[in-house]
N, C-alpha and C positions, 0 to 999 in steps of 0.2 A: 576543494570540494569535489566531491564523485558525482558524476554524470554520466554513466554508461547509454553506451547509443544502439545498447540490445533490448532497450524496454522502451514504456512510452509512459507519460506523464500527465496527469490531471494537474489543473489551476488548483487543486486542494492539496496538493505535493505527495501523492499515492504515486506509487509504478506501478507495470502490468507486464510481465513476462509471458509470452507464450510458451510453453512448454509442449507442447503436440498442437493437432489440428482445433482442439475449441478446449483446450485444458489452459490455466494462466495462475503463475503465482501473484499475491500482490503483496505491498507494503509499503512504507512510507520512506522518501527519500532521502538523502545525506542530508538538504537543506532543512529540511525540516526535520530532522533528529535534532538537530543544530539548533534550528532556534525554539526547539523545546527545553533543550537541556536535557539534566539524567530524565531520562525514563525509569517511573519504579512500577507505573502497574497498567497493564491491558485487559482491556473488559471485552471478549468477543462473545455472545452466548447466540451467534443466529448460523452457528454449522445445521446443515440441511435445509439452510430456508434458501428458497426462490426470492434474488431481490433485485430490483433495478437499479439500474444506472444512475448515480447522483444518491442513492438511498445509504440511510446511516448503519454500516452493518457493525460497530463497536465503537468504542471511545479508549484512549491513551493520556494516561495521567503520569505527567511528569511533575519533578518539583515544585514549577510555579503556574503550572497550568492543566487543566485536563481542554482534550479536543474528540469531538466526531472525525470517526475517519468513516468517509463514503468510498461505495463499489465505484471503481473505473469503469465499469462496465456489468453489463448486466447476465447475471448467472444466478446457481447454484452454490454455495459452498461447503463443497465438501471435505475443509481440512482445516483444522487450526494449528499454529505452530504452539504445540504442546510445550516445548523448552522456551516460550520465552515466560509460563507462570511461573517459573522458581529463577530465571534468567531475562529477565526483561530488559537489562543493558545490555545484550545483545544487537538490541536496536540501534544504539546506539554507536556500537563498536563497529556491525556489519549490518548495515541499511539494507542494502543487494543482495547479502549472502544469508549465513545464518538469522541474519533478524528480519525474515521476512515474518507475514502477519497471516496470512490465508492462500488458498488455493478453493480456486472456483472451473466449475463447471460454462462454458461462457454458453448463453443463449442467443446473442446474437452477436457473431466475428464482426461483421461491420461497422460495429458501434467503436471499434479501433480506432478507426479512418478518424474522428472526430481527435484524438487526442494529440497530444504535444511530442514533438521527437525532442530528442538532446538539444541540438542548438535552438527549438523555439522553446524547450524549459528554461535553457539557462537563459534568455532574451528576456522570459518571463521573473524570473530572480533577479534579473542585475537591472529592472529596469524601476 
């Protein structure tokens, strides 16, 4: 299982990449593509909404289940990953890379500090 220790991690199994000074990709991570199974459809419809922290900005529907995915952190979002509506195993394939899910505006950097690095995510999975 991939755990990169260049992102940080919510208890809802989301990453958060910073990309510049308050720009961040996000998406959902190895383990939890994993115990979704195939991914066949993502519903994000809140590009340009302002939304906080813990808030539902889409849902992922896999074969045996759909789930809320919430913001890491609280922004903007100004991007959706376009290639996963006709590729949505993407997610699956590459959690980190091409199957990211959004790209936000962040409102407040600090709200980072609260989150999980690699080895207290993976503490959080194996325990």
């Amino acid at each position: 299982m991939d755990i990169p220790d260049n992102v940080k991690y919510t208890k809802d199994h989301e990453w958060i990449r910073i990309e510049n000074d308050s720009n961040a990709v996000v998406g959902v991570t190895d383990y939890a593509q994993g115990e979704l199974g195939d991914i066949v459809f993502l519903e994000i419809e809140t590009q340009g909404e302002q939304l906080d922290k813990g808030e539902v900005f889409g849902t992922i529907e896999a074969v045996k289940t759909v789930s809320d995915l919430f913001m890491p952190a609280s922004g903007e979002i100004v991007a959706i990953n376009e290639e996963l509506n006709d590729s949505p195993e993407l997610i699956n394939s590459d959690p980190f890379g091409k199957g990211w899910l959004i790209k936000i505006q962040l409102t407040n950097v600090s709200e980072l500090d609260t989150l999980l690095d690699a080895a207290q995510y993976e503490e959080l999975i194996n325990s």
